[in-house]
Every structure is written in C-alpha cells, then in structure tokens.
N, C-alpha and C positions, 0 to 999 in steps of 0.2 A: 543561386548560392547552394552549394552541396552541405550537407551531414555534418563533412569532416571541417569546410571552412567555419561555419557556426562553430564547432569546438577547438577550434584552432584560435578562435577570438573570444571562447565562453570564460569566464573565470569565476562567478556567480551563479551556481547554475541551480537550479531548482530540477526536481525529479521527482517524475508523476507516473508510477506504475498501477498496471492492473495483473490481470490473471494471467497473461499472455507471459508476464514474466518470472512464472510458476510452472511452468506446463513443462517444459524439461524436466523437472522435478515430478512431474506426475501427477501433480497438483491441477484442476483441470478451471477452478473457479476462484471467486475472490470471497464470494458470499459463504456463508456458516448458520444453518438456519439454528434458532431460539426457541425451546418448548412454548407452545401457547398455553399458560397458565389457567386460559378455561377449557382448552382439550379434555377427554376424559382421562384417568391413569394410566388406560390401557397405552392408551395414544403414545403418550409422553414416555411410559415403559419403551414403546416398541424404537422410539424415535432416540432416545441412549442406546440403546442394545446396538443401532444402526450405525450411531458411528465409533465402536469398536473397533472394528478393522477401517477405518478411513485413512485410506493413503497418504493424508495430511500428517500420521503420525508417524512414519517411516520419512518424510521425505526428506534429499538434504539441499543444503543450495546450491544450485548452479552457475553457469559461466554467468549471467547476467546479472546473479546476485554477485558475486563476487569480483567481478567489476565493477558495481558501483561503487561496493565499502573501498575496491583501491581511488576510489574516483573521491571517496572520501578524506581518507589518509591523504591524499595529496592538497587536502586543504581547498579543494574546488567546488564543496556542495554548499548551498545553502540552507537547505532540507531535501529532506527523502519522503516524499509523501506517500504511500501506499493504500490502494485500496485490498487489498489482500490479508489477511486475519490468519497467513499460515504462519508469521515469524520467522519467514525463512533470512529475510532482510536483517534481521538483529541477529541471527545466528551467524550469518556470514558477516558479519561486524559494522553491520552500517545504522546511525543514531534513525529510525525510522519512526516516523508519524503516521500509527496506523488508521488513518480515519475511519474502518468500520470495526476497532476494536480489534481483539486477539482472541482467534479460540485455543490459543492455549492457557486461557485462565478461564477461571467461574466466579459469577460473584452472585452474590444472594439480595434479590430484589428488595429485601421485606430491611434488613439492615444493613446491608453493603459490603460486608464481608467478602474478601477474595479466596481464592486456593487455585492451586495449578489443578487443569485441565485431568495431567497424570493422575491426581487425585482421586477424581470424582469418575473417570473410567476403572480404576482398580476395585471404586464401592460394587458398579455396575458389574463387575467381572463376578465379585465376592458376592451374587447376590441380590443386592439391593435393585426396586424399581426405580426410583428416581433420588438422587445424591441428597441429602439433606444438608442445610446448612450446621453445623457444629457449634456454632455461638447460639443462634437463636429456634433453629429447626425448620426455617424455610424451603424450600426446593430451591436449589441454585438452576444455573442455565451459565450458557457461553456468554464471556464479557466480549461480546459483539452487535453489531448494529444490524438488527432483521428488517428486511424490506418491508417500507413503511413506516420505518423508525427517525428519526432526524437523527444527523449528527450532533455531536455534544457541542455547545455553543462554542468554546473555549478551543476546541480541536479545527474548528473550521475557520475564526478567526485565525490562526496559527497556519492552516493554509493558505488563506488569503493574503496573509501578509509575506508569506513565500514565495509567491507568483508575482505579487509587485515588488519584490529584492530582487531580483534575478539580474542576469546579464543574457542568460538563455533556458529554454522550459525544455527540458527532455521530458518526452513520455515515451512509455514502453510498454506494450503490452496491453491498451489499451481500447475497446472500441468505442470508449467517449460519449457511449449512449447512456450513462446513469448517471445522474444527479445526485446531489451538485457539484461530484467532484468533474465530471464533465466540463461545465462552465468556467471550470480554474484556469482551463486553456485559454478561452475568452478573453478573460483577466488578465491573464498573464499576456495576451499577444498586447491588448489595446495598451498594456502598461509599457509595451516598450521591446519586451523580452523576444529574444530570434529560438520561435519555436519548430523543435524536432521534432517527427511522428514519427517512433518504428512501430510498424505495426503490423501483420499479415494482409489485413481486407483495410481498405478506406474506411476513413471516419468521417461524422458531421464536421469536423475541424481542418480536415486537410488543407481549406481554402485559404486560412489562417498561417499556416506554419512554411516556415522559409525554409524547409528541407522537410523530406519524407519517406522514409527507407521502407520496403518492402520484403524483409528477411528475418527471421527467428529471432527474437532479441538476443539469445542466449550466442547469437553469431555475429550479430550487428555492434551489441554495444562493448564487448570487449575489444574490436576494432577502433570504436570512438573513443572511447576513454583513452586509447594508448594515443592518442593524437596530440602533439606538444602542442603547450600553448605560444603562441606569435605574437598575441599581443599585448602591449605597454600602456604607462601610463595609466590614472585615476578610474575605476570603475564607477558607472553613473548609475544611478535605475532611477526608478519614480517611487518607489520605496523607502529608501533612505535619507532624510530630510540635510544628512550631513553631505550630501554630492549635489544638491541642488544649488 
C-alpha cells in the first residue's frame, strides 16, 4: 500500500509531528530547555540572554504546516499532536496539542501565573537577569516540558485517545526515538490505524506502518493532503464505542 492510497481511504486521521516538521522554518528542534532553578544566577542570566536571538522567534510556518491546518479545514483531522513547542502549527491555523508545552509562553512555577514569551525577553533585553513573576515575584521559565519532565497526565491521555480514533496516523517529521510520544505509533498501529512515516532517516517504527515516505515533509505532505478522499461508508476505529 503507498502514502497516497492510505489517504485516499483516511478520513479520521490523527497527526503526529516532530522537528522534522519545523526545519523549513529554520527551526532545527522540538525541545526548549527550562532554567534549572538550583543553577547559579549567573547560569540562568547567561541561559535568557541565549535565547534572544533564537531563530524560533522569527520563524513562520511552512508548506507542511500549512498543509495540515488545510487538512484540517477539510474536516479530516482528529488531532494534531506535536511535539514541537515553536507554535508554528497554531499559527498556521491548526487546533494543536502541544505535548511538550509552548515556548512561547512563561509561567511561574511558585503560583502559576502565565505571560507571553515576548514578555519576559523584552524584561531580559531592558536589563533584567532573570524575568520575575509580576503577581508573586518568582522566576518564571518556559511553559514547556524539559527532558526528564513527564508529560502532564491530562495532555497524554488526549493523545492516547487520538491514536485509538483514527482511521490513519500520519507522522511527520519524526525519529520516534523519544518517549512516550514515540509509543503513540505503537498504539495507534495495534489499534487498527494504517500508519504513515514521512521522515528523512528510518525510524524504530517503520516495521509498523503501511506506507513510508522518504522526502522533506514540507514536500511530501502538501502532495498527501491534496489526495481525494475514495472512500464511503461508516468510519470504524477501536476508539469510538459508537462504531463498535
């Protein structure tokens, strides 16, 4: 089975990006490291100062993001899951589930307070070593998930139950090697779902997915998306108790 007949037959589709589908963008990762609140100040000075000029703040979305938000508008997604924390996905208009949070917000560990990103670099620009929280006076940090962090119980339920709705798992962009959004693949094949890999280099899951594209996402998946749908009749998954 190719690419194109999996979406020629998908109409349920669940989407599972990594960085891969950022790098057009210039965006070269998915992760967004977190100050370590027992670093010294120096540390944590040097570590704002650093990402001032970070490419993630310029970047805009590209062919692959903006193929999926059409892929959305067409009423064909189920979710968007992302491991990517640039926002390029909700900029280019797609409802995304960022599982390793968003650096373009802060929130303050100590009460929970948020603010935009833009914020808390303008303190840093004016001055300031490290951004203070405004309600209570804590050091804020990126509302993102730093390795070694678990994901928020709530946000991974919500992918899990994405991967068993589906009719087919597109990934993009991914190499499958980080946990646990890796596993979603897993989940999603044994539930049923006819999964996609576009990805540059093989992944631990290739063995799993009933198609495998080896080209650019930002090339590949505007080609798939544009692919009508063929097929009729009741969508089934293992996820919705109402198709059983």
């Amino acid at each position: 089975m190719s690419a194109r007949d999996v979406m020629a037959a998908a109409r349920r589709i669940t989407v599972l990006t990594g960085a891969g589908a950022s790098a057009a963008s210039g965006v070269g990762r998915f992760a967004f490291p977190a100050p370590d609140r027992t670093a010294s100040a120096a540390a944590r000075r040097e570590l704002w100062r650093s990402w001032l000029d970070d490419p993630m703040w310029t970047a805009e979305p590209n062919a692959a993001h903006l193929a999926l938000a059409g892929l959305e508008r067409a009423g064909r997604v189920r979710a968007l899951l992302t491991q990517n924390v640039d926002g390029l996905h909700g900029r280019a208009g797609s409802s995304a589930v960022e599982l390793h949070g968003s650096a373009t917000r802060v929130v303050c560990p100590d009460c929970g307070a948020g603010a935009s990103t833009a914020w808390a670099l303008a303190e840093v620009r004016g001055g300031v070593d490290e951004p203070l929280c405004p309600l209570c006076g804590g050091a804020v940090r990126p509302a993102v998930v730093a390795f070694g962090e678990p994901l928020a119980d709530e946000v991974l339920r919500a992918a899990r139950a994405a991967v068993l709705d589906c009719d087919a798992l597109l990934v993009a962009g991914m190499s499958l090697e980080v946990e646990p959004a890796a596993s979603l693949v897993g989940l999603g094949a044994r539930a049923g779902a006819a999964v996609v890999i576009c990805n540059l280099t093989p992944t631990p899951y290739d063995g799993v997915a009933a198609a495998v594209v080896r080209e650019p996402v930002e090339r590949s998946l505007p080609e798939l998306v544009a692919v009508p749908v063929a097929a009729t009749g009741p969508v089934r998954t293992w996820g919705d108790p109402s198709t059983w």
